[in-house]
C-alpha positions as CSV (number, residue, x, y, z in Angstrom):
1,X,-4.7,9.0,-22.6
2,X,-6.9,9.0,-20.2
3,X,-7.4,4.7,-20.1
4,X,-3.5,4.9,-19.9
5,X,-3.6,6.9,-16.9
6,X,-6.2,5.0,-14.8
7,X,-4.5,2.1,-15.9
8,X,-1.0,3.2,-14.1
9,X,-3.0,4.3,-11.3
10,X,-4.8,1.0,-11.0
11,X,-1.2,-0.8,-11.6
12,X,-0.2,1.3,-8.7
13,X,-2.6,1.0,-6.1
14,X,-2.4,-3.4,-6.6
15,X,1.1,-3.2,-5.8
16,X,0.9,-0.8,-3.0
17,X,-2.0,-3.6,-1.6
18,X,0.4,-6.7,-2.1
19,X,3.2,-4.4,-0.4
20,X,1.1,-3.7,2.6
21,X,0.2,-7.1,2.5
22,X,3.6,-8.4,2.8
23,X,4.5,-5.9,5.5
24,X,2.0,-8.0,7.8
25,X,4.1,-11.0,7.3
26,X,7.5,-8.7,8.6
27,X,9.1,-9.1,11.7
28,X,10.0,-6.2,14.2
29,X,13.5,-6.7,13.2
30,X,13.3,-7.1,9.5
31,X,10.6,-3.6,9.4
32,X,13.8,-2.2,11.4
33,X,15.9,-2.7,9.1
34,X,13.9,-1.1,6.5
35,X,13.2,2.0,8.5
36,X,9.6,1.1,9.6
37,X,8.8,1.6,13.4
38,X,6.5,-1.1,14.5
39,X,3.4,2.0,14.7
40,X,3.9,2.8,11.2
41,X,3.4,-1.3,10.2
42,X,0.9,-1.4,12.1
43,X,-1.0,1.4,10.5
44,X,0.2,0.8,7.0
45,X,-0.7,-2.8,7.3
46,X,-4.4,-2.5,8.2
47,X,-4.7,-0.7,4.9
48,X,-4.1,-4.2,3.0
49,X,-7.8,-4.7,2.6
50,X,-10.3,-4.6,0.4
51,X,-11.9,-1.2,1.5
52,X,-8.3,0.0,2.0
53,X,-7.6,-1.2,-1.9
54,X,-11.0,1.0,-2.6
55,X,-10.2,4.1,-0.9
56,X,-6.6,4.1,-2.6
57,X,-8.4,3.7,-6.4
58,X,-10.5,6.7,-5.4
59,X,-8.6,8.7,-3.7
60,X,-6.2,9.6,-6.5
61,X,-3.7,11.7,-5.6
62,X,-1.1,13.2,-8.3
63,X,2.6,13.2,-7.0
């Protein structure tokens, strides 16, 4: 059980990288559109990183 469960988390925190990836790619008006003001991609996207990737793995929070 407990493999199983760091394996979702690890599954989770790699898709939450490529989406803060991706949301440096957006434009003003497509992060509009999606409800993100231009402060919050700005934030979220300098989490796409390696030590960002890091802190998520380890800082495992249960929802």
């Amino acid at each position: 059980m407990l493999a199983i469960g760091l394996f979702a988390h690890l599954q989770a925190c790699v898709l939450r990288f490529q989406t803060r990836k991706a949301l440096k790619t957006m434009t003003v008006e497509q992060c509009a559109d999606i409800g993100v003001k231009p402060e919050e991609q700005r934030l979220e996207a300098k989490k796409a990183s390696i030590k960002g990737f890091l802190q998520d793995v380890f800082q495992y929070k249960k929802d």
